[in-house]
Each structure stands twice: as structure tokens, then as C-alpha cells.
N, CA, C and O atoms as CSV, one atom per row, in Angstrom:
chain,resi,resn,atom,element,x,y,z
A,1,UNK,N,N,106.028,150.114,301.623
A,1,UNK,CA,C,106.095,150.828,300.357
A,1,UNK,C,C,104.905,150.414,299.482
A,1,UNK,O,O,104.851,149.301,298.960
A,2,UNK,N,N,103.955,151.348,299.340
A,2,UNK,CA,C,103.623,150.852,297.836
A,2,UNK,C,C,103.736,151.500,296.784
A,2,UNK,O,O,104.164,152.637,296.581
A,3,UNK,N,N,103.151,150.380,295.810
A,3,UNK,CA,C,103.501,150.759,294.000
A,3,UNK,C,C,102.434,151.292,293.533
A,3,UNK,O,O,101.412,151.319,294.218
A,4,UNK,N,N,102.494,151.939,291.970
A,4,UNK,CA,C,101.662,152.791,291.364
A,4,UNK,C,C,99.996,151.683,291.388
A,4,UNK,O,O,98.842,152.028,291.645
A,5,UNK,N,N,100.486,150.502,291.056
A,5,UNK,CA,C,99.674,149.879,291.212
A,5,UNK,C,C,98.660,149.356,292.278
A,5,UNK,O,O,97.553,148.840,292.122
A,6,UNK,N,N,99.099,149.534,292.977
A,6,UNK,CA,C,98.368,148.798,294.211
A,6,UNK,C,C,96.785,148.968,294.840
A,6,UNK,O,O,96.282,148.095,295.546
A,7,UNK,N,N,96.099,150.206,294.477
A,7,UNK,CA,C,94.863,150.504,293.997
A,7,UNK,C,C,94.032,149.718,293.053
A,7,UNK,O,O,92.802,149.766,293.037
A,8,UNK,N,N,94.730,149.024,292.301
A,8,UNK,CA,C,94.210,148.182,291.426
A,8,UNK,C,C,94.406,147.103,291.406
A,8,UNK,O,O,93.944,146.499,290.438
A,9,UNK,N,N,95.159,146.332,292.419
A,9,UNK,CA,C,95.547,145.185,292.553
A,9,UNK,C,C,94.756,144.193,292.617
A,9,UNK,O,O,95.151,143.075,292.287
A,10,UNK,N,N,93.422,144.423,293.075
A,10,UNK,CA,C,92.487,143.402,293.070
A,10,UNK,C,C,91.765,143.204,291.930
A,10,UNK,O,O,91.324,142.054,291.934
A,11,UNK,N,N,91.358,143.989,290.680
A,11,UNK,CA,C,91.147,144.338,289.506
A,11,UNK,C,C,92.492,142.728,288.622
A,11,UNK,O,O,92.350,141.613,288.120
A,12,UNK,N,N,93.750,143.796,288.985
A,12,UNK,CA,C,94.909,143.115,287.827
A,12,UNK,C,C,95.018,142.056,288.350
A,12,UNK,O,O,95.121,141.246,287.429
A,13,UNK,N,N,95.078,141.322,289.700
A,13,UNK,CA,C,94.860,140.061,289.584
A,13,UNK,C,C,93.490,138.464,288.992
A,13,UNK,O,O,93.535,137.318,288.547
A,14,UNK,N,N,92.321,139.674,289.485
A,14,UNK,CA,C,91.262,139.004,288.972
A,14,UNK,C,C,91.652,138.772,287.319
A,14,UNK,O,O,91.601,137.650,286.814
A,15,UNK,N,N,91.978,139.778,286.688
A,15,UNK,CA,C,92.135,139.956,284.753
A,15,UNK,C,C,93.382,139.039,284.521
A,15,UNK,O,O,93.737,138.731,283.383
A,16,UNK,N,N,94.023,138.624,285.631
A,16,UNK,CA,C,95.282,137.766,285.336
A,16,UNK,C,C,95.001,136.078,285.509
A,16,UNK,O,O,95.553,135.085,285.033
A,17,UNK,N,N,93.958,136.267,286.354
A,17,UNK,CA,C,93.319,134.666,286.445
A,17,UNK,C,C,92.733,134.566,285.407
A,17,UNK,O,O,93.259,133.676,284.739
A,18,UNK,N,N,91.471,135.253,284.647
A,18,UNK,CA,C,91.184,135.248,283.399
A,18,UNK,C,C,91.954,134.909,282.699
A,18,UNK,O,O,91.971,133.773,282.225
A,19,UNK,N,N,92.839,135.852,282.435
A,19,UNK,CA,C,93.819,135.042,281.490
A,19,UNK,C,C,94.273,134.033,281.343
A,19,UNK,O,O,94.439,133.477,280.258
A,20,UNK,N,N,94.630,133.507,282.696
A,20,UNK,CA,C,95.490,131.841,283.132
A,20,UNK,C,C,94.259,130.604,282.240
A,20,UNK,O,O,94.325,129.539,281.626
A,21,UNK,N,N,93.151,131.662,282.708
A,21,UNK,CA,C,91.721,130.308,281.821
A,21,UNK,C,C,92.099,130.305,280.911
A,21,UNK,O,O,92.635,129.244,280.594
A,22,UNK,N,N,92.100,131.236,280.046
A,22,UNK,CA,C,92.638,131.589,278.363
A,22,UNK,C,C,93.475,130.969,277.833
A,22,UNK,O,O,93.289,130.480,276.719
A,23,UNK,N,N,94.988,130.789,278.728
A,23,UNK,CA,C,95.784,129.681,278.460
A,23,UNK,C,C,95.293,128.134,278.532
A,23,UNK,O,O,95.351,127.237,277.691
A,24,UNK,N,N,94.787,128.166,279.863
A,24,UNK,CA,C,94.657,126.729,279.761
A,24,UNK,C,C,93.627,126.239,278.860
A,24,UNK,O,O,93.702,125.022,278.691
A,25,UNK,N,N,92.343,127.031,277.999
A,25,UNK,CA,C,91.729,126.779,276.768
A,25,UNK,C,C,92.169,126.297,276.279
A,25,UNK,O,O,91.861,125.217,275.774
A,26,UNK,N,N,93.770,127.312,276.152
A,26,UNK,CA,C,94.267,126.675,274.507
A,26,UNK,C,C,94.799,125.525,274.370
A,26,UNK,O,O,95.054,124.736,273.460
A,27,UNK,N,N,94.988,125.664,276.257
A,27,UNK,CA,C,95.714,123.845,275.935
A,27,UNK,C,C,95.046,122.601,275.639
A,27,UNK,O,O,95.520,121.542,275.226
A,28,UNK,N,N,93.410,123.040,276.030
A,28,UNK,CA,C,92.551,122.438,275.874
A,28,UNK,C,C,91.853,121.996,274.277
A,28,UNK,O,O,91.299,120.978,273.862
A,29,UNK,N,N,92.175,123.220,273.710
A,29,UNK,CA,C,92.550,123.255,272.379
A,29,UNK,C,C,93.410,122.375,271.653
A,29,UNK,O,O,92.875,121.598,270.863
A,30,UNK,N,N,94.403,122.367,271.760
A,30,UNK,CA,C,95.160,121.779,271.367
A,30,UNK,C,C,94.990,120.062,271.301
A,30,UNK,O,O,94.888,119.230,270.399
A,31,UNK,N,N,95.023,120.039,272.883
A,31,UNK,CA,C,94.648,118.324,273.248
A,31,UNK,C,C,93.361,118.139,272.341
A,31,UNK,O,O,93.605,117.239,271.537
A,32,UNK,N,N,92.509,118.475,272.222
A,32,UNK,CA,C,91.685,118.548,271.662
A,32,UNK,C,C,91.653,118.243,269.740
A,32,UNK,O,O,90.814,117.686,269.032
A,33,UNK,N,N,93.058,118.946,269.399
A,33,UNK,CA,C,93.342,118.519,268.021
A,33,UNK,C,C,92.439,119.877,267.163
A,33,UNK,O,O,92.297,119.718,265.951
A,34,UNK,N,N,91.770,121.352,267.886
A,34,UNK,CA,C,91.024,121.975,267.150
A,34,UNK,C,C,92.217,122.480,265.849
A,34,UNK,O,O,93.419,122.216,265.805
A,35,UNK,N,N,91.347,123.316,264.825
A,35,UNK,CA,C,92.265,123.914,264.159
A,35,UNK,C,C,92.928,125.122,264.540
A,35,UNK,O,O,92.674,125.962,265.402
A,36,UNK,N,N,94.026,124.985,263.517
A,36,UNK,CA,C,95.299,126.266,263.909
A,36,UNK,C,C,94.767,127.311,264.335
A,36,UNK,O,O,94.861,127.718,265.493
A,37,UNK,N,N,94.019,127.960,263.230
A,37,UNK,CA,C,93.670,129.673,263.158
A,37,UNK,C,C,93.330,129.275,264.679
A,37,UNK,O,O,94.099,129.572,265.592
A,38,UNK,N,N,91.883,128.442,264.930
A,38,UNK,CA,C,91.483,128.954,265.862
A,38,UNK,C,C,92.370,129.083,267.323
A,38,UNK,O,O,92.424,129.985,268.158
A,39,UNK,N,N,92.763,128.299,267.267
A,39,UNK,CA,C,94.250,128.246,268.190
A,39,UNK,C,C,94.715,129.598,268.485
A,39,UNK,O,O,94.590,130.333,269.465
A,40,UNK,N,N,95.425,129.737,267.080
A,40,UNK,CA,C,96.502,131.021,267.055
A,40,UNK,C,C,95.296,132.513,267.613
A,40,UNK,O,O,95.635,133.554,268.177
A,41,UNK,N,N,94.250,132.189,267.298
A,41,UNK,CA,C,93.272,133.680,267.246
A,41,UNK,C,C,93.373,134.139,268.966
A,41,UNK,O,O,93.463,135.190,269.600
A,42,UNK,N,N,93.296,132.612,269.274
A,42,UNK,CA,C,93.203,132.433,271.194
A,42,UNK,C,C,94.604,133.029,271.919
A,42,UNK,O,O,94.841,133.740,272.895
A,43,UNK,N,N,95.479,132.267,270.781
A,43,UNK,CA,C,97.067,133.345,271.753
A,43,UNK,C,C,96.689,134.744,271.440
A,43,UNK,O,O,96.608,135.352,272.508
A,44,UNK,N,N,96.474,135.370,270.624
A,44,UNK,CA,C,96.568,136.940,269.976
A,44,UNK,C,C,95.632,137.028,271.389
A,44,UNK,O,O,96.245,137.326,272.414
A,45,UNK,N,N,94.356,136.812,271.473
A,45,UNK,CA,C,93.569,137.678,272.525
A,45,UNK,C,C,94.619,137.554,273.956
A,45,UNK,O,O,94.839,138.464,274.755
A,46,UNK,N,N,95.126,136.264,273.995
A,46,UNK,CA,C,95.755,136.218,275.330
A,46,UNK,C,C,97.376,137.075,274.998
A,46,UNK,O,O,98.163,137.062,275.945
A,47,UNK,N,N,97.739,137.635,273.968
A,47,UNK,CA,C,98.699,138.291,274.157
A,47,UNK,C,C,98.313,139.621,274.397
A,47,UNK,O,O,98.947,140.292,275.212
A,48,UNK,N,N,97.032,140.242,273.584
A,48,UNK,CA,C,96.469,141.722,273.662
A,48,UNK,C,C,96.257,141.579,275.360
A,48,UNK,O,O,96.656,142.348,276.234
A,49,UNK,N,N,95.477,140.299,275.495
A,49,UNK,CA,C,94.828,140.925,277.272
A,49,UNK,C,C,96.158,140.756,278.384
A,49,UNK,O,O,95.980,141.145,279.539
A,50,UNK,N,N,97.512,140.150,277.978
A,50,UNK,CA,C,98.607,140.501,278.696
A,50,UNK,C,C,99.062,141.930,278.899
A,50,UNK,O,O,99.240,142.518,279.966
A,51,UNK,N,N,99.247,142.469,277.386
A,51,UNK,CA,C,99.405,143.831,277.032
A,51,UNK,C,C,98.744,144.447,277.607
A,51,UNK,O,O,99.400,145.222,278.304
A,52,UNK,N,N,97.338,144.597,277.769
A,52,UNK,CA,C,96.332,145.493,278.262
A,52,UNK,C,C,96.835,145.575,279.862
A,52,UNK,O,O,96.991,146.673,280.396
A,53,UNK,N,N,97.061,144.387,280.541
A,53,UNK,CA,C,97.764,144.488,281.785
A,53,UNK,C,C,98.764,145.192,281.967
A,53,UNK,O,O,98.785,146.038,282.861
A,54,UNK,N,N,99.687,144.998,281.228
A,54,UNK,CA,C,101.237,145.523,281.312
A,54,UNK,C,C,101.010,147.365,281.328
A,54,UNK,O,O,101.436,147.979,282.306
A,55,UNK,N,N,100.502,147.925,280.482
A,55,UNK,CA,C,99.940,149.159,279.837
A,55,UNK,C,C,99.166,149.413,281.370
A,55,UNK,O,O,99.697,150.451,281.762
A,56,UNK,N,N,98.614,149.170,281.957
A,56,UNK,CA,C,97.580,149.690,283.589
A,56,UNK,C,C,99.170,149.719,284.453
A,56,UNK,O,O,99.482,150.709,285.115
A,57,UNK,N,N,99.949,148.686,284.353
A,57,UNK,CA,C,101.191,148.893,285.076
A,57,UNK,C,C,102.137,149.935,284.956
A,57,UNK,O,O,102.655,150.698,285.770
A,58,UNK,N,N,102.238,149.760,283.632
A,58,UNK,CA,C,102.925,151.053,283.428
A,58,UNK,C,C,102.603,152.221,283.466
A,58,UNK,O,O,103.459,153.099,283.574
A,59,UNK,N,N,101.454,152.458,283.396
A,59,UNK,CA,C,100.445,153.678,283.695
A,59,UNK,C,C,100.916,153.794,284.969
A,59,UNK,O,O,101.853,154.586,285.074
A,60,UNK,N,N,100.447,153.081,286.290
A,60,UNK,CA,C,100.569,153.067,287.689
A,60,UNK,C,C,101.911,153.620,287.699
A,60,UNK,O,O,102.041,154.681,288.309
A,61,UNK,N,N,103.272,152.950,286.964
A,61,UNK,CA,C,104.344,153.089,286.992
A,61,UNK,C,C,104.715,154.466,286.933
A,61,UNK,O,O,105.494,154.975,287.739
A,62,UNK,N,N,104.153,155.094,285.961
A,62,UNK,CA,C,104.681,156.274,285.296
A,62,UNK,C,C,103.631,158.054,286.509
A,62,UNK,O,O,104.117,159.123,286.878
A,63,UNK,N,N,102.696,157.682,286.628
A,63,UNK,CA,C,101.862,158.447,287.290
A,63,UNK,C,C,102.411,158.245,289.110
A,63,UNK,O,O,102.428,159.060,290.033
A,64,UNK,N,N,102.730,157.070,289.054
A,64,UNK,CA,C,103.035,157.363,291.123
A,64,UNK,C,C,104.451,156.991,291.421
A,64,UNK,O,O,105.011,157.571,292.351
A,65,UNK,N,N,105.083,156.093,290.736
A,65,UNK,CA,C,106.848,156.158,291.311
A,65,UNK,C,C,107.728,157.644,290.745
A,65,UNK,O,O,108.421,158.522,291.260
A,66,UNK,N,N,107.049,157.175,288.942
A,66,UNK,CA,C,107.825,158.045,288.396
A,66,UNK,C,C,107.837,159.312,288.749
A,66,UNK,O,O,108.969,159.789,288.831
A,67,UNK,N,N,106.825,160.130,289.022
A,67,UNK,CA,C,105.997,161.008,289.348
A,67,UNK,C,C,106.638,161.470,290.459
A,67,UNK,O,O,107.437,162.402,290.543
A,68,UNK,N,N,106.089,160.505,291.577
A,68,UNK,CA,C,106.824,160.956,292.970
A,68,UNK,C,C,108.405,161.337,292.872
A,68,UNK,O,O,108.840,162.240,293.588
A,69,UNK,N,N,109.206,160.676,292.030
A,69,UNK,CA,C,110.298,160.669,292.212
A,69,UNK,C,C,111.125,161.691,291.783
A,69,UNK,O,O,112.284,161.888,292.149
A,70,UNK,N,N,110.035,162.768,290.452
A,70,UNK,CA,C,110.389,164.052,289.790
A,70,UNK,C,C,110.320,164.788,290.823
A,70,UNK,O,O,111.213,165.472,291.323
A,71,UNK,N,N,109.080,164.630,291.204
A,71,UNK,CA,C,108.698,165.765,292.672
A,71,UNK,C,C,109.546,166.048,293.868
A,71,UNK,O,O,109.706,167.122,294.448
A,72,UNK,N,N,110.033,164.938,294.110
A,72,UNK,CA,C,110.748,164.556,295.141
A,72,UNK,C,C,112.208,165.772,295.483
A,72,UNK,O,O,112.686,166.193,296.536
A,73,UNK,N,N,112.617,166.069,293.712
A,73,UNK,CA,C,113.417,166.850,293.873
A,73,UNK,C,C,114.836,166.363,294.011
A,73,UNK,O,O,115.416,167.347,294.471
A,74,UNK,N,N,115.406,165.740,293.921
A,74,UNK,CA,C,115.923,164.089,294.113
A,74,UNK,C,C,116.527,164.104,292.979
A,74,UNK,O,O,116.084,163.123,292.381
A,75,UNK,N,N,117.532,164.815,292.099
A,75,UNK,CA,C,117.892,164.565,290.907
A,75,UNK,C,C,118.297,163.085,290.485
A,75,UNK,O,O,118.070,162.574,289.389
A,76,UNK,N,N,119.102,162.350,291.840
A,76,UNK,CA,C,119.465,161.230,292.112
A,76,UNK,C,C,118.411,159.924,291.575
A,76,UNK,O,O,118.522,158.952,290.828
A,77,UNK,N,N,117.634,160.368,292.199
A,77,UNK,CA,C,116.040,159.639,292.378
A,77,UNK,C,C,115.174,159.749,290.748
A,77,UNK,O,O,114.903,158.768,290.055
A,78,UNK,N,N,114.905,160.969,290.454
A,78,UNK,CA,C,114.581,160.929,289.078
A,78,UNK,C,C,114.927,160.509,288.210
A,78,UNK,O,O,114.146,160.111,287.346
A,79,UNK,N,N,116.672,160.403,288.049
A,79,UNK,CA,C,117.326,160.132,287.152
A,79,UNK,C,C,117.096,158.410,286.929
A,79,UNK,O,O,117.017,157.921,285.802
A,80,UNK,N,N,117.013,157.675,288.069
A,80,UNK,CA,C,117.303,156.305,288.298
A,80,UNK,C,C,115.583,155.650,288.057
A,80,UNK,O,O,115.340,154.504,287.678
A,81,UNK,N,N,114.454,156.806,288.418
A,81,UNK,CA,C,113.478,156.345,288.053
A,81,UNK,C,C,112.853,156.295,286.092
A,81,UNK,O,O,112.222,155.481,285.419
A,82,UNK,N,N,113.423,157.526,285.859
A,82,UNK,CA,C,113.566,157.557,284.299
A,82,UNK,C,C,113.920,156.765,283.552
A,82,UNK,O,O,113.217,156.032,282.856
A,83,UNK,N,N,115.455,156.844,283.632
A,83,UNK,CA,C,116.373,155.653,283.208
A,83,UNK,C,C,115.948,154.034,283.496
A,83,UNK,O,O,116.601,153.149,282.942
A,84,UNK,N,N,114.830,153.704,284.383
A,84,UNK,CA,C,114.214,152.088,284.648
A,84,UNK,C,C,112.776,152.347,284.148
A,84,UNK,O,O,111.936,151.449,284.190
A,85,UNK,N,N,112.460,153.752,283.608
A,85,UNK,CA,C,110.851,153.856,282.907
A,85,UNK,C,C,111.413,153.701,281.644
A,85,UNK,O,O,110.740,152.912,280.980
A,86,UNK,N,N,112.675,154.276,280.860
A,86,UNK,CA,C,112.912,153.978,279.690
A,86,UNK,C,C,113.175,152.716,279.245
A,86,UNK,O,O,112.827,152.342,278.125
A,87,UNK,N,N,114.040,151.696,280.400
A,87,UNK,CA,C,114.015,150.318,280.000
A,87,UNK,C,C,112.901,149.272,279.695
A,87,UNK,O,O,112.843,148.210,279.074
A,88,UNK,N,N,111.819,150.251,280.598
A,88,UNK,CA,C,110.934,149.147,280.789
A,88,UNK,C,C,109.895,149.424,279.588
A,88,UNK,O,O,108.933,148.658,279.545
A,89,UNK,N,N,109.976,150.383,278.656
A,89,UNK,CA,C,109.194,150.974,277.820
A,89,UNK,C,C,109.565,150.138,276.409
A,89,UNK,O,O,108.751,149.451,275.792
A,90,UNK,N,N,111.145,150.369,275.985
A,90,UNK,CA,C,112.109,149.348,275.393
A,90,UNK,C,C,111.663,147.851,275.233
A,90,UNK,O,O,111.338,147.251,274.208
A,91,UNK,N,N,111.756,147.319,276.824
A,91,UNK,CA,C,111.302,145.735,276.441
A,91,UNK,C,C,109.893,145.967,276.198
A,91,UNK,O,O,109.687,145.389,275.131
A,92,UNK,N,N,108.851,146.467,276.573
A,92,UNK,CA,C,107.611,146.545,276.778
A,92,UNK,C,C,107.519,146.201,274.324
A,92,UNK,O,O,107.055,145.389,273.524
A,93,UNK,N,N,108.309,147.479,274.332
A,93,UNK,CA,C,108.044,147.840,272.815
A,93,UNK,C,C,108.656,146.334,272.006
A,93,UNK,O,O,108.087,146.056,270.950
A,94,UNK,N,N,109.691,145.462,272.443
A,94,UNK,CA,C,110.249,144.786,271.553
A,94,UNK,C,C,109.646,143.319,271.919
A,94,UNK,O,O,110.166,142.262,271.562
A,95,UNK,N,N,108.362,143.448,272.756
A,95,UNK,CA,C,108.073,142.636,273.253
A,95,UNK,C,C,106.239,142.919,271.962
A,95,UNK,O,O,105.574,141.947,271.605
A,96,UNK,N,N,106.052,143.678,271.754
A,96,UNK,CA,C,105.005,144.105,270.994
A,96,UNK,C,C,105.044,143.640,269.262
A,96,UNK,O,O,104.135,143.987,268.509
């Protein structure tokens, strides 16, 4: 099986190691004793460049499962793919 994503998989993992640096900056930061702002400025980019990930997923999500699964004809299938695009839209949003 693959996912909407999987075309890009080598992309979203490279941008996910990036990120892992980003964290461990801040920890570096921290040990370090720098100041707050600059601290806090470092989570915001590492929360936007999580987001920016999540958003390519859900894209993938919405264009090839969801997609396939309207097509499919599959009322069964659509319904269950909808209903797990709306959840995931939900946390996505309360997570923002």
C-alpha cells in the first residue's frame, strides 16, 4: 500500500532531520543559559517548520487516499475516509 505521501518521502524526512537540529539548538540554547526571546523565537520556527510538514501530509492525505476513496465509489470507503480527514483537520486546528 502506499500513502499520499510517499513521493515525497525523501524530501519530509530530510525537513524532519532539520528540524531534530532545531531542537537540539535549543537545547543547546538553553544549556547554554542564552536569553528567553531568543529561545522562544527558536520553538516558533520549529513549530511553523512542524506545521509546514504536517500541511504536505495532509495535502498527500487529502489528494490520494481521500481522493481515491471518493472515486472508488465505495460509499463505505468515503465515508470512513472523510470522517478520519475531518478528525485529523480538528486536531491539526487545535493543535495551531
Amino acid at each position: 500500500m502506499t500513502h499520499g505521501y510517499s513521493d515525497q518521502r525523501d524530501a519530509l524526512t530530510k525537513r524532519l532531520h532539520r528540524i531534530e537540529g532545531q531542537v537540539r539548538g535549543i537545547e543547546r540554547m538553553l544549556e547554554d543559559d542564552r536569553y528567553c526571546i531568543e529561545i522562544l523565537t527558536q520553538i516558533s520556527a520549529v513549530t511553523t517548520a512542524l506545521e509546514s510538514v504536517a500541511l504536505k501530509i495532509l495535502d498527500a492525505h487529502v489528494n490520494h487516499c481521500v481522493a481515491d476513496a471518493l472515486a472508488s465509489g465505495d460509499p463505505e470507503a468515503a465515508r470512513a475516509k472523510t470522517d478520519e480527514l475531518l478528525k485529523a483537520v480538528e486536531r491539526f486546528a487545535r493543535s495551531t
